[in-house]
C-alpha positions, 0 to 999 in steps of 0.5 A: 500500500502507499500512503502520503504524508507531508514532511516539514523541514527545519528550514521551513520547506513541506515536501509532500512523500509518498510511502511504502514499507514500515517505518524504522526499516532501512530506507530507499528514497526515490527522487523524480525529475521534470515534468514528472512527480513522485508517483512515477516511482509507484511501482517500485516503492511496492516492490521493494517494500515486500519482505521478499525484496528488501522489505525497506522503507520506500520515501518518494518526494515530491521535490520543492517546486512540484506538486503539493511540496512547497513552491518557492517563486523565486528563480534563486529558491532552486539553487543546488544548495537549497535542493541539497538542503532538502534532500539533507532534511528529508533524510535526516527526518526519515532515517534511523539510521541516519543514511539512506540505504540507496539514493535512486534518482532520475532527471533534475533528481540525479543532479540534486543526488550528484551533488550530495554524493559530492558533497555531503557523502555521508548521507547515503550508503549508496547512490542510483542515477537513471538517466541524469548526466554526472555534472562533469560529463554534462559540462564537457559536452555541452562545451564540446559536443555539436550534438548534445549541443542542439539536443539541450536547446529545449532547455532555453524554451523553459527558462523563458519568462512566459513558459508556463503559461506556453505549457498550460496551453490547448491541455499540456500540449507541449508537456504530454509532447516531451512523452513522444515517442521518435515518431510522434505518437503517445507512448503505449505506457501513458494511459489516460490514468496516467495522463489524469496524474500528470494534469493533476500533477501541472495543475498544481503550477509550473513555476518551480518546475520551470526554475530549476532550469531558470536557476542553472548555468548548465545550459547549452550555449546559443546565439547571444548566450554563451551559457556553459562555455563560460563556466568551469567546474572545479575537481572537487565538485566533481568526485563521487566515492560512494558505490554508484550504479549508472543505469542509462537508457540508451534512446534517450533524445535528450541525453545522448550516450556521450554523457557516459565517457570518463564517468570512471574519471570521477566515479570511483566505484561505479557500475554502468549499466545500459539499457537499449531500446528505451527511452528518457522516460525509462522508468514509466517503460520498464519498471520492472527492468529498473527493478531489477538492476536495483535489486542486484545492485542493492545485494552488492558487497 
């Protein structure tokens, strides 16, 4: 069963969870991205609730921006030092033990889990990143690579200062779009159920959502707009020692497999697995595939 309930932080910030497993057991906390919430991770917090799989406690947020979390306006809110801050307070709320038996987190999740697992290690026991690019590797090819290049420009169209009112239009037109498949045409996965949670979900605003790419520099550069080329990322931002599982949808239009050359450079415990034929949007496709690299990885010594 999954339940919800609404976590308030020191600092002031509700982030709204999602529940599976008994309290006081070792915790799995999944984290979502963007346009997404954290029902995107139903079936797995069940999953790996069961006694069978783990029996953990399966915390799924809302992240700040979405949903019925707290929703700053300001573009500064979404910083990574505040969406750190969050995920620090969630943990320490949520876990007995102190840290997190497996960060697993997909999108603008993976960055907020990258930069923890750079910065605050402790934290977390071990980490999962489904299709979020390590911030060095994102860095480089946005720098370098023509192609990741003009895959990222869809990023300028949502820091546009009219963006949500854009995405609202003719009923989430172009949000349900970013689900397309190569051709066009609506995944099989995106069901009218589903497509009732989503606009529940952006109904709810689309602000925050927007802000966090409002808030990066990460960002491809264009005419007028050098963006990445002038930024630099120090060494020490970039390492990550904690046992980290990779696991890359490989049809990803948006992520492109570049992202995956040098991970070992800054990962120094990492496991990469690929999974072909599937997209960005992984998670909804595969559920059961993610599963399961997550159970072998989680029996790992």
């Amino acid at each position: 069963m999954i339940q919800t309930r609404t976590v308030t932080l020191p600092h002031g910030i509700s982030l709204q969870c999602r529940e599976s497993g008994s309290r006081g057991r070792p915790v799995l906390m999944f984290l979502h991205g963007f346009p997404e919430g954290a029902f995107i991770w139903d079936e797995l917090l069940l999953h790996f609730a069961r006694p069978e799989n783990g029996g953990y406690h399966c915390v799924a947020p809302y992240l700040r921006g979405f949903g019925e979390s707290s929703q700053p306006q300001a573009t500064e809110a979404y910083r990574a030092k505040h969406l750190v801050q969050d995920l620090v307070a969630l943990i320490s709320a949520v876990c007995t033990t102190g840290a997190v038996e497996c960060l697993v987190a997909h999108d603008w999740g993976g960055a907020v889990a990258w930069n923890l697992a750079n910065q605050q290690p402790q934290w977390l026991k071990r980490l999962a990143i489904i299709n979020s690019p390590h911030p060095g590797a994102f860095l480089r090819e946005l720098q370098t690579n023509a192609a990741q290049q003009a895959a990222s420009q869809y990023m300028h169209f949502l820091c546009r200062p009219d963006a949500e009112s854009l995405l609202v239009e003719n009923d989430f037109q172009r949000l349900f779009a970013f689900f397309n498949t190569p051709e066009g045409h609506a995944p099989a996965w995106l069901t009218e159920a589903v497509r009732a949670q989503y606009r529940a979900l952006w109904s709810q605003g689309l602000t925050g959502a927007c802000n966090y790419y409002r808030a990066s520099p990460l960002r491809p550069p264009r005419e007028g707009d050098r963006a990445a080329l002038d930024l630099e990322l120090p060494a020490s931002m970039l390492s990550v020692d904690v046992p980290t599982l990779v696991l890359w949808a490989m049809n990803d239009p948006a992520l492109l497999p570049g992202l995956l050359q040098g991970l070992p450079d800054w990962v120094h415990r990492l496991r990469l697995r690929q999974i072909e034929h599937a997209s960005h949007w992984v998670v909804h496709e595969h559920p059961e595939r993610v599963a399961q690299e997550l159970g072998h990885f989680l029996l790992l010594k």
